[in-house]
DRENKE-46136 format. One line per 2 residues: number of its first residue (from 1); for each residue x, z, y of C-alpha. Coordinates in Angstrom, 2 decimals. Example, Ala and Ser with C-alpha at 12.3 -4.5 7.8 and 13.67 -1.06 7.14 Angstrom:
! residues 2
1 = 12.30,7.80,-4.50 ~ 13.67,7.14,-1.06
***
This chain:
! residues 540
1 = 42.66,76.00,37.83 ~ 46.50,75.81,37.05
3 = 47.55,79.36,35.26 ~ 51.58,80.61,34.33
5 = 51.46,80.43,31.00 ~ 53.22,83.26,28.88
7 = 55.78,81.99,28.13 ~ 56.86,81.32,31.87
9 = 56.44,84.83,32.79 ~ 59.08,86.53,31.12
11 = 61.14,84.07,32.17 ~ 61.22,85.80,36.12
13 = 61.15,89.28,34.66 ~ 65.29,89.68,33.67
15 = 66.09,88.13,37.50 ~ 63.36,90.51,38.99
17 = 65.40,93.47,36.98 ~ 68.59,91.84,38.37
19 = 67.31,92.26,41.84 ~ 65.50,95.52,42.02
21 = 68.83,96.78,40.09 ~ 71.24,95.69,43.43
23 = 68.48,97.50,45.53 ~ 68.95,100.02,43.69
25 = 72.60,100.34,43.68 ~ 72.72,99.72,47.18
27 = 70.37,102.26,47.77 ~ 72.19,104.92,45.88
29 = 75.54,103.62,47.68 ~ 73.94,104.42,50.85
31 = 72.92,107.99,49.76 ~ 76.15,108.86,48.35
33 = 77.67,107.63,51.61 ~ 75.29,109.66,53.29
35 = 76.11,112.66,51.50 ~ 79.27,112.54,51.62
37 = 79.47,111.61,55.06 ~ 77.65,114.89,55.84
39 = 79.75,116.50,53.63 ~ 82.53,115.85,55.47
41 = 81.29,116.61,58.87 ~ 80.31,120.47,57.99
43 = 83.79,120.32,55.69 ~ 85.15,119.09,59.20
45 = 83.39,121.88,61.35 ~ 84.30,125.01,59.15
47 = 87.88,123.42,59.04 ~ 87.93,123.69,62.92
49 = 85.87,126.79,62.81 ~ 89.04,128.42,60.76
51 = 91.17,126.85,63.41 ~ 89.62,128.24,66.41
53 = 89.37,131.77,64.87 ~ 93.37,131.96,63.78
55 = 94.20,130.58,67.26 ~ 92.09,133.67,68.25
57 = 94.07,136.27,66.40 ~ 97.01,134.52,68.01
59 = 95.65,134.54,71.87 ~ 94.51,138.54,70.97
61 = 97.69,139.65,69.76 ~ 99.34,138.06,72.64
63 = 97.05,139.53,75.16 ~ 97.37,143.05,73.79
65 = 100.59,142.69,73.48 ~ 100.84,141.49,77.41
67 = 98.56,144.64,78.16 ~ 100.65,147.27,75.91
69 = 103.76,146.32,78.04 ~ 102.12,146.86,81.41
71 = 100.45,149.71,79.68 ~ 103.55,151.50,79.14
73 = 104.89,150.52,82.30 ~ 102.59,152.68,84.16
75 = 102.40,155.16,81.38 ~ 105.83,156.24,82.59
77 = 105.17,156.39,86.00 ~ 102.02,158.66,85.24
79 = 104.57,160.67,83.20 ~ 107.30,160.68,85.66
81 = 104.54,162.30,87.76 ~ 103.43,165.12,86.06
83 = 107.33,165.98,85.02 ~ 107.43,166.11,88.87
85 = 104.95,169.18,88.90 ~ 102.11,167.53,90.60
87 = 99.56,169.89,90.24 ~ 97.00,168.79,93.60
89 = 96.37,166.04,95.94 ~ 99.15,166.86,98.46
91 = 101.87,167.06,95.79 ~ 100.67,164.11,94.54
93 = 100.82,162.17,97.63 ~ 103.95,163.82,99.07
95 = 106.43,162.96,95.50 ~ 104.66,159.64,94.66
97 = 105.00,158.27,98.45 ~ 108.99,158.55,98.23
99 = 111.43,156.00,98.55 ~ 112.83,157.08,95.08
101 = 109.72,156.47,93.24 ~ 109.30,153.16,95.10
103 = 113.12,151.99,93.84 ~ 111.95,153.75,90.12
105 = 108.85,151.07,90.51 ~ 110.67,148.13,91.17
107 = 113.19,149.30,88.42 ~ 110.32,149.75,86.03
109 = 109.33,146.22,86.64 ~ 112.11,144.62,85.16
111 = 111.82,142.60,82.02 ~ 108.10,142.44,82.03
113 = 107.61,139.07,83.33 ~ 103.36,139.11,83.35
115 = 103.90,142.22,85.68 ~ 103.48,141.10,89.20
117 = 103.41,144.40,91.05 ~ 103.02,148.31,90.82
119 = 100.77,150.17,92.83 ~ 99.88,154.35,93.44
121 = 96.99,155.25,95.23 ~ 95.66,158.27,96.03
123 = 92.02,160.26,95.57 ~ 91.01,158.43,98.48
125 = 91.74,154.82,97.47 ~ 94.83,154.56,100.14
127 = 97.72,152.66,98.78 ~ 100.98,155.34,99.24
129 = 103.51,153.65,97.11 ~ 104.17,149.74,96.26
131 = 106.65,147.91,93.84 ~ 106.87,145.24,96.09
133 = 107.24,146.81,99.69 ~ 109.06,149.48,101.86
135 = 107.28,151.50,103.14 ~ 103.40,150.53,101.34
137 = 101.23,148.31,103.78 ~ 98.03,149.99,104.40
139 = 96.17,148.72,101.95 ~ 92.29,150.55,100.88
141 = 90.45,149.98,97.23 ~ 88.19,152.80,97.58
143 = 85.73,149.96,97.66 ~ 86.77,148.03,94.16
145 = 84.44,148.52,91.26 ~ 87.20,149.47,89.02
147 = 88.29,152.56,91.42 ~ 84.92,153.40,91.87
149 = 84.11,153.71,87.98 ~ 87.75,155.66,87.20
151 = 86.92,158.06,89.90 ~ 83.26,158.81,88.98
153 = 84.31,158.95,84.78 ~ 86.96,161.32,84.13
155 = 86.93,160.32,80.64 ~ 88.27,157.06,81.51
157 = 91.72,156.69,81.39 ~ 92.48,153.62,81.11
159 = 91.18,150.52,83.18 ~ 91.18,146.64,82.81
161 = 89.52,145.09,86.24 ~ 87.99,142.11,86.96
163 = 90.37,139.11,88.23 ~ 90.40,139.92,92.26
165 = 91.87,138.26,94.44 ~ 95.24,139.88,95.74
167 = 94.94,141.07,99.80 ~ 98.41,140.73,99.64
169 = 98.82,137.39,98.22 ~ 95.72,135.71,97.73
171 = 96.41,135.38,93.93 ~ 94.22,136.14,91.18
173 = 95.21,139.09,89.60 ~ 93.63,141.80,87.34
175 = 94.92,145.45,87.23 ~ 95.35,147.21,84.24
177 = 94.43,151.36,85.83 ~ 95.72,154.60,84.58
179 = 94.09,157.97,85.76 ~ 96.24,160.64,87.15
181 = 94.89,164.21,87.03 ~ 96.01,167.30,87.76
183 = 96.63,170.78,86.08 ~ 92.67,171.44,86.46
185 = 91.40,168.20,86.06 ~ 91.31,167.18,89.87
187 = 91.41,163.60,90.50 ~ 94.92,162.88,91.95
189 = 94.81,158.49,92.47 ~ 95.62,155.63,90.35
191 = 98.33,154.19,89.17 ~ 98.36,150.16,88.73
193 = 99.62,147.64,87.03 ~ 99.07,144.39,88.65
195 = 99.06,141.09,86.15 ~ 99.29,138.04,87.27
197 = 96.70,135.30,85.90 ~ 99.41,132.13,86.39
199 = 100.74,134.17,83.12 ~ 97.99,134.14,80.58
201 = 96.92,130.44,82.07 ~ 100.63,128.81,81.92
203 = 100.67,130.16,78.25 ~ 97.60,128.90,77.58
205 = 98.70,125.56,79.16 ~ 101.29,125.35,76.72
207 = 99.56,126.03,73.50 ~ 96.26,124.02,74.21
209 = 95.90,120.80,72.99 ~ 93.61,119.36,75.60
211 = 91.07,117.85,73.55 ~ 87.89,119.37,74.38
213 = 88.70,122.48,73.71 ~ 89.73,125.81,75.88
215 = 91.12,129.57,75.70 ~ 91.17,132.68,77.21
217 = 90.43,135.99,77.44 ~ 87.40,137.85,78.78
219 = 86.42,141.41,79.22 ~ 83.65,142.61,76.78
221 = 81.20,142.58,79.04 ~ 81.58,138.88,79.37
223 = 83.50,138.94,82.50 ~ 86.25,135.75,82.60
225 = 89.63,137.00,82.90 ~ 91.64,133.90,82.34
227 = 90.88,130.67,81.18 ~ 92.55,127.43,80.22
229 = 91.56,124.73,81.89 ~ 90.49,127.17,84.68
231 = 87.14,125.17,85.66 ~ 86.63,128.37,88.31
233 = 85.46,130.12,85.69 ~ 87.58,132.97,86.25
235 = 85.69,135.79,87.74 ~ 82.28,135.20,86.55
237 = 80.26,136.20,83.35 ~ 79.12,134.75,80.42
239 = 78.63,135.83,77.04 ~ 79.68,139.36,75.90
241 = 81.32,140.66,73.22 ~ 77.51,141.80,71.45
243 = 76.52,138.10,71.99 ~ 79.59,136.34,70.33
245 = 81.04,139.08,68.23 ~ 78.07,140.76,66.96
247 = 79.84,143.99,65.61 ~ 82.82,141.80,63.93
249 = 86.01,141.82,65.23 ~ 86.60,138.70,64.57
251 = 83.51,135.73,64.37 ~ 82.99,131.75,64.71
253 = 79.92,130.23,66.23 ~ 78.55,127.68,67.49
255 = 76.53,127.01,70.67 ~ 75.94,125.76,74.42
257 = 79.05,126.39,76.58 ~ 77.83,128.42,79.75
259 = 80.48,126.91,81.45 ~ 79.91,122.75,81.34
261 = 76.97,123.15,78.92 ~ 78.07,120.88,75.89
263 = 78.24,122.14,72.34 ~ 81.46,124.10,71.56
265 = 82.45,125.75,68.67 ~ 83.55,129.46,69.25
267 = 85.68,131.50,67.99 ~ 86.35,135.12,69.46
269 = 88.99,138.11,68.31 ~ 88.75,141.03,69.49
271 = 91.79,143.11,71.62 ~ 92.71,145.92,69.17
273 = 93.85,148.22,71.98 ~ 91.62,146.75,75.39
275 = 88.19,146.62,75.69 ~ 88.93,142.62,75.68
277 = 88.67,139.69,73.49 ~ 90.42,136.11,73.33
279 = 88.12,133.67,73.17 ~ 88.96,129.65,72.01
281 = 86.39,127.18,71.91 ~ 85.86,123.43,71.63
283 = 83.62,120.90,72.00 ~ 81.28,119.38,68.77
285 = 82.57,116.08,70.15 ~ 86.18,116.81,70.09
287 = 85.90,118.76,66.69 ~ 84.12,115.84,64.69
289 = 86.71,113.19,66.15 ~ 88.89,112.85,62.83
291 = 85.21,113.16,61.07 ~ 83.46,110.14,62.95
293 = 86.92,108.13,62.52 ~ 86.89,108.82,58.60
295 = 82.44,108.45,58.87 ~ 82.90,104.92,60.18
297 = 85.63,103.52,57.71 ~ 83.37,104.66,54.86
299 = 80.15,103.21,56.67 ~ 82.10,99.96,56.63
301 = 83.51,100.41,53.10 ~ 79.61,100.97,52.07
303 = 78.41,98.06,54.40 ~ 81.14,96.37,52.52
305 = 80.28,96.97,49.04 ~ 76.34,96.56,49.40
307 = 77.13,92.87,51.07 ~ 79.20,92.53,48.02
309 = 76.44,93.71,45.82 ~ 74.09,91.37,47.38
311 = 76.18,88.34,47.38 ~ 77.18,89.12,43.34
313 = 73.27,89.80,42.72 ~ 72.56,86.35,44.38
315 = 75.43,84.63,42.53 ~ 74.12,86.22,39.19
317 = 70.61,85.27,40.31 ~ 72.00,81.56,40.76
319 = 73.48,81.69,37.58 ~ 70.88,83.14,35.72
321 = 68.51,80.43,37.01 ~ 71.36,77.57,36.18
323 = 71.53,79.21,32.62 ~ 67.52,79.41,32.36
325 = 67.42,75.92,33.17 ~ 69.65,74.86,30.78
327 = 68.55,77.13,28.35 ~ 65.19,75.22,28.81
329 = 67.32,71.96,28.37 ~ 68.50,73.49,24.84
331 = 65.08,74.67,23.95 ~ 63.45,71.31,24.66
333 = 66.72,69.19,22.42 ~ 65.75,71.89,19.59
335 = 62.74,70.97,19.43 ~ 63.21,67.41,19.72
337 = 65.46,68.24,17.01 ~ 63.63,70.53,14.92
339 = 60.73,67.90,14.89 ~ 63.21,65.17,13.94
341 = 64.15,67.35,11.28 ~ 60.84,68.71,10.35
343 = 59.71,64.68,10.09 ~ 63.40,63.62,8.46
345 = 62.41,67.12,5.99 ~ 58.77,65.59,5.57
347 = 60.38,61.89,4.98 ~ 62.70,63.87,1.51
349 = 59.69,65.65,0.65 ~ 57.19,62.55,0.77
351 = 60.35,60.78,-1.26 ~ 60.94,63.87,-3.63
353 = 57.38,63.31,-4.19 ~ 57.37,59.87,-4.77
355 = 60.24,60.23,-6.68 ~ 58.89,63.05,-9.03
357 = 55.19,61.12,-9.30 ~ 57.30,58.16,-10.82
359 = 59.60,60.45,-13.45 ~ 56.31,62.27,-14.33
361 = 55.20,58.45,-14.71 ~ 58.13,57.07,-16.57
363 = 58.72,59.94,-18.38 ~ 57.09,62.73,-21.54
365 = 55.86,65.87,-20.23 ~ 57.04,68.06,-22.97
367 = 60.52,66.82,-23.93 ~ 60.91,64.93,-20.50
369 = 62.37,61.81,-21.86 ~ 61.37,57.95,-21.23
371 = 57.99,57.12,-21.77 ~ 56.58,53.54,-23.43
373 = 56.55,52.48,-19.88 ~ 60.07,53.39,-18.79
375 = 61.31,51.95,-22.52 ~ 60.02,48.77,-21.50
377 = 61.83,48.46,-18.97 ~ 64.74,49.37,-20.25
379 = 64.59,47.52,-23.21 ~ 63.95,44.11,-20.74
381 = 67.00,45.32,-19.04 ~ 69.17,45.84,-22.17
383 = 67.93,42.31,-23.66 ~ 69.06,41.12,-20.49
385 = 71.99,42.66,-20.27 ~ 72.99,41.38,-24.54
387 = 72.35,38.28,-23.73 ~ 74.96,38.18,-20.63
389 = 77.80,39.75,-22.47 ~ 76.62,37.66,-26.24
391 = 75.94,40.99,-27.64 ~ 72.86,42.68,-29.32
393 = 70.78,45.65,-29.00 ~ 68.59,47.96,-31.74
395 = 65.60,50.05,-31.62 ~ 65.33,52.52,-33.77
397 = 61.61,53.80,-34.98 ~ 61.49,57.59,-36.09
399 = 58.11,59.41,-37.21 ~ 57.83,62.48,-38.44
401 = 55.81,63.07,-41.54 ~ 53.98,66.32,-42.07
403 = 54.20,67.47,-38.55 ~ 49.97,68.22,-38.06
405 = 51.21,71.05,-40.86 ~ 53.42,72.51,-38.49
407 = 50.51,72.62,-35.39 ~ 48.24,73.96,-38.09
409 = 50.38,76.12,-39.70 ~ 52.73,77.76,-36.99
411 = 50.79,76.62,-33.65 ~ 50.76,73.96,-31.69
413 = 53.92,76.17,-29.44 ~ 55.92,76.14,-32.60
415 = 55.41,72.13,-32.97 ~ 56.08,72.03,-29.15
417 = 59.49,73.55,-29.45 ~ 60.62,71.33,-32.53
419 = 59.47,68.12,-30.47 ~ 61.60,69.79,-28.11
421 = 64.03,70.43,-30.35 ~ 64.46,67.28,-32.17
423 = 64.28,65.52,-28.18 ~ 67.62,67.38,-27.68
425 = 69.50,66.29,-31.11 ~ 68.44,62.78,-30.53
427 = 69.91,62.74,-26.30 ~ 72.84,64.53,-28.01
429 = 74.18,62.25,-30.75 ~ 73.74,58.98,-28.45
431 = 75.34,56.97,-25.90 ~ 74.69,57.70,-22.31
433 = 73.84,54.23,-22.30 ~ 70.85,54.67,-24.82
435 = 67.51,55.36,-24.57 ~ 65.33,57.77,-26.24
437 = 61.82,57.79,-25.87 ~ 58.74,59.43,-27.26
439 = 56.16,57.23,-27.32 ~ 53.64,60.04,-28.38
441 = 52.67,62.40,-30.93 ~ 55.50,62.49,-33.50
443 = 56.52,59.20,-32.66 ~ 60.15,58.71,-31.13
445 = 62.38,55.17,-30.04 ~ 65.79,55.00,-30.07
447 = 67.20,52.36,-28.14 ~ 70.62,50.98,-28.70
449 = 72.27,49.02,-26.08 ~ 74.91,46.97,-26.39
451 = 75.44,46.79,-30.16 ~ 78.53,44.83,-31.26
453 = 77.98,44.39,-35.18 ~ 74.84,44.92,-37.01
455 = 77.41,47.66,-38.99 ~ 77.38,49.63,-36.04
457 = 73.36,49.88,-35.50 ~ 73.77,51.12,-39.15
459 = 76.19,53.84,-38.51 ~ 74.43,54.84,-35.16
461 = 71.32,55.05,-37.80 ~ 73.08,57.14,-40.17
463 = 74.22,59.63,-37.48 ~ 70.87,59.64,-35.46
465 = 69.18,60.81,-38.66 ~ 71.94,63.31,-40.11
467 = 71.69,64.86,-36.60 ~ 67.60,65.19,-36.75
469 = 67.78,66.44,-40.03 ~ 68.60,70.32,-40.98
471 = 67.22,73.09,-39.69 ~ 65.54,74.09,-36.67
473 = 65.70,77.77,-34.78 ~ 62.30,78.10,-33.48
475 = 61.81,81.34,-32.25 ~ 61.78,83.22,-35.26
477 = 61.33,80.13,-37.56 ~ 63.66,78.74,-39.37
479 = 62.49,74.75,-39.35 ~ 63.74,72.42,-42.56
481 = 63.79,68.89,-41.54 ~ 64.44,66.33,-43.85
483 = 64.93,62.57,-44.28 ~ 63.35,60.24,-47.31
485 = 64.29,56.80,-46.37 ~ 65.59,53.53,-48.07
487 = 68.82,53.59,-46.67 ~ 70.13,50.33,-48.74
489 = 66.98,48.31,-48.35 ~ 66.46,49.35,-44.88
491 = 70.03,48.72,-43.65 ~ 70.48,45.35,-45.24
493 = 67.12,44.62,-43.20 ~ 68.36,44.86,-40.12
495 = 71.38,43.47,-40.39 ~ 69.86,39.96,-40.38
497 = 68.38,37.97,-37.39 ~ 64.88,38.00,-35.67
499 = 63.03,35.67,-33.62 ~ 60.54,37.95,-31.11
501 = 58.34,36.72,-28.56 ~ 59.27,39.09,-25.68
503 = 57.16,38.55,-22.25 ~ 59.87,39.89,-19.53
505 = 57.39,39.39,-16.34 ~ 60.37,41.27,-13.77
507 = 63.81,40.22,-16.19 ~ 62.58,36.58,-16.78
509 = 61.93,36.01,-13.54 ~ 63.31,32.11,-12.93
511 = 64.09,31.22,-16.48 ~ 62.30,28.78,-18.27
513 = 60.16,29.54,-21.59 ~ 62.65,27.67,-23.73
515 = 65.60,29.65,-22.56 ~ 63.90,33.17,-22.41
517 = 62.97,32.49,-26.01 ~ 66.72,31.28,-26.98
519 = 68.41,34.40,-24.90 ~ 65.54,36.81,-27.11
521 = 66.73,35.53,-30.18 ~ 70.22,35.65,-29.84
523 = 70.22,39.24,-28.12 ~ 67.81,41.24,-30.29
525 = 68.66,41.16,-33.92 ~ 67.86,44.39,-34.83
527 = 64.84,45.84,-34.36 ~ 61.57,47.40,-35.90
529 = 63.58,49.93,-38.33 ~ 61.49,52.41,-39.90
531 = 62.68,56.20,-41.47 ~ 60.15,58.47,-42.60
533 = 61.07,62.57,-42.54 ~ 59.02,65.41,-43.99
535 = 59.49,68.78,-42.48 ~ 59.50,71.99,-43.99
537 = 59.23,75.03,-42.61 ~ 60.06,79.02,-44.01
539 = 59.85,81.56,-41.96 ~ 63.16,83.15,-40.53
***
């Protein structure tokens, strides 16, 4: 069975992140869209709300104002009556059934354009006196609710009727009613002022905007007084003043229209003179219009920008992949490359090794210079090399005398350091081209190459020994070496010639006996030189 291995897995886990990130994202887009689109819309509704309810103050102010002027209108005909001295019935309907007051009717009339008529009547509902005609038609209203209610309530003195129907004309009309009473209180008629509903619903006309929405003005008890569009509403009842004002004077609501049933926003104001109140709605529909125009754009801006976080999370998705592959790619080269390199690194260390097991072959452990084997060689290589250029070589012999003392004495440390010590000197004073060897013990080689003169092996002599001699720092030891030698004898030794039988088995490879022992002759003239030193040592 086939498992993902761990290293694959984390592999899906940043693209995973990537994804459930744009979901994410998207998903709080779409809230705040949501929010804010909601936002908006009750935003939207109070804004219209506060619309409706200062287009209210403006319809009730009208309207009173409408009802003030027809108010005073009759106010002073009623006056004009009682400065008449009508004190009873039959004064009342004698003085007020004139010709005079007729002419002061019509003359009364003028300049209050929502005025359509003015009409007395008596205690008995019987029209006696008419703005409009000479003499009054017979005309009764002892059967209208509003002349029934002024005549039965004597504290009524005022009157605003429902919207009836002229006799006369056959227009809709309400009548605003003042009282007349005499001296004793007697019920003497009514005076009326007769308002023509074209008014209120031409003004309305004018100032609506046709969108939903309506005004007009109602009695509060719910009755329609005039209404814009009319949608033969006028006439009948709906909601009262309890039901939309609810003890405010002024109030916004929302709710089902009685009138075509659909949602409408409300707003109603309250007549500050009339028992009346204006009254402008309009329809949820027609209010959210801007809101569902400004709701869509941002739906399609979001729609926009989570289609644009999709496509970027797929494109980063892509690219991730692309960049894991390759990734992969780089991974696998490194460690092509880091096993190259770790077999190229073994390769140097197997050679370091190699190297460093031949110098500790070739070479002394404590002073780390040639051994016998390594001066072999080069001493095959620099015979060699003397017999090539018809020059010589010497080897110079050096022991030192007394130097168990020293291990016994100081320690075998102590003797290690002046081995050491002496090592140095000897590398120091010679040609790079030399070799100095220790061939054990207290035993040390110097090999000259390249000698010109046998005077010159002599001097090197002189100045290898002067430089070994002296004294030696050795820790705190102060280290006396000194040289007893036969410097005449010895000297005049090696200045002559020597035949040696020297066995070069890599050097002499391809020369015949004869000639290898004719080129060892000629090249190495000097050899087998022997100084003996004593050391001394005092403590520092």
């Amino acid at each position: 069975m086939n498992l993902p291995s761990l290293a694959s897995r984390p592999r899906h886990a940043p693209l995973r992140l990537l994804y459930v990130c744009a979901a994410l994202l998207i998903l709080v887009l779409l809230a705040v869209t949501i929010v804010v689109v909601l936002h908006l819309r009750k935003s939207e509704l109070l804004s219209q709300e506060n619309q409706l309810k200062n287009l209210s103050l403006i319809l009730a102010e009208q309207a009173d104002r409408s009802f003030q002027s027809v108010d005073l209108v009759i106010s002073s005909v009623a006056a004009g009556v009682a400065a008449e001295g009508v004190t009873d019935s039959a004064s009342f309907d004698r003085i007020l059934a004139s010709r005079d007051v007729h002419l002061l009717l019509r003359e009364k009339m003028s300049g209050t354009p929502q005025l359509d008529a003015v009409l007395v009547m008596d205690h008995a509902g019987k029209l006696i006196n008419f703005s409009r005609f000479w003499p009054a038609p017979e005309i009764d209203i002892s059967d209208r609710a509003y002349f029934r209610a002024m005549k039965a309530d004597p504290a009524l003195k005022t009157y605003v009727s429902e919207p009836i129907q002229a006799r006369v004309t056959g227009r809709w009309t309400i009548f605003l009613v003042h009282r007349v009473t005499g001296a004793d209180g007697e019920f003497l008629g009514l005076i009326l002022g007769a308002i023509d509903l074209n008014y209120f619903e031409e003004f309305y006309q004018a100032i609506s905007s046709d969108n939903g929405s309506s005004i007009g003005i109602e009695r509060t008890d719910g009755v329609m007084l005039a209404r814009f569009p009319p949608a033969d509403a006028v006439g009948k009842t709906f909601y009262n003043a309890e039901h939309l004002l609810r003890g405010d004077p002024s109030r916004a609501s929302r709710e089902l229209s009685l009138v075509d049933g659909q949602m409408r926003l409300k707003a109603a104001h309250l007549l500050t003179n009339y028992p009346v109140f204006a009254l402008a709605t309009k329809t949820e529909d027609a209010a959210l219009a801007n809101w569902r125009a400004t709701a869509l754009l941002m739906s399609l801006a979001a729609l926009g920008c989570v289609i644009a976080i999709g496509l970027a999370a797929l494109a980063l998705g892509r690219q991730w992949k692309q960049q894991a592959a390759l990734a992969d790619a780089q991974a696998e080269l490194q460690r092509h490359e880091d096993r190259a390199e770790a077999a190229t690194t073994a390769v140097d260390v197997a050679r370091a090794t190699a190297l460093e097991m031949t110098h500790s072959a070739e070479h002394d452990v404590l002073t780390g210079l040639p051994n016998r084997l390594l001066l072999n060689d080069r001493i095959g290589r620099a015979i060699a090399l003397a017999s090539r250029h018809k020059q010589t070589i010497a080897v110079l012999f050096l022991d030192l005398d007394g130097f168990k003392h020293i291990n016994v004495s100081l320690g075998q440390a102590i003797g290690a350091k002046l081995l050491q010590s002496i090592a140095n000197r000897l590398v120091d004073c010679v040609r790079a081209s030399d070799t100095v060897s220790r061939q054990g013990g207290d035993e040390f080689i110097v090999l000259l190459s390249e000698v010109r003169q046998a005077e010159d092996a002599a001097i090197a002599t002189r100045r290898i020994v002067d430089a070994v001699t002296g004294s030696h720092s050795i820790d705190e030891h102060e280290l006396h070496v000194s040289a007893v030698t036969a410097a005449g004898r010895m000297l005049q030794a090696v200045a002559g010639g020597h035949s040696i039988m020297y066995q070069a088995k890599e050097h002499g490879q391809g020369i015949s006996t004869p000639a290898r022992n004719s080129m060892m002759k000629r090249a190495m003239r000097i050899i087998g030189t022997s100084i003996s030193v004593t050391t001394l040592a005092s403590a520092a």
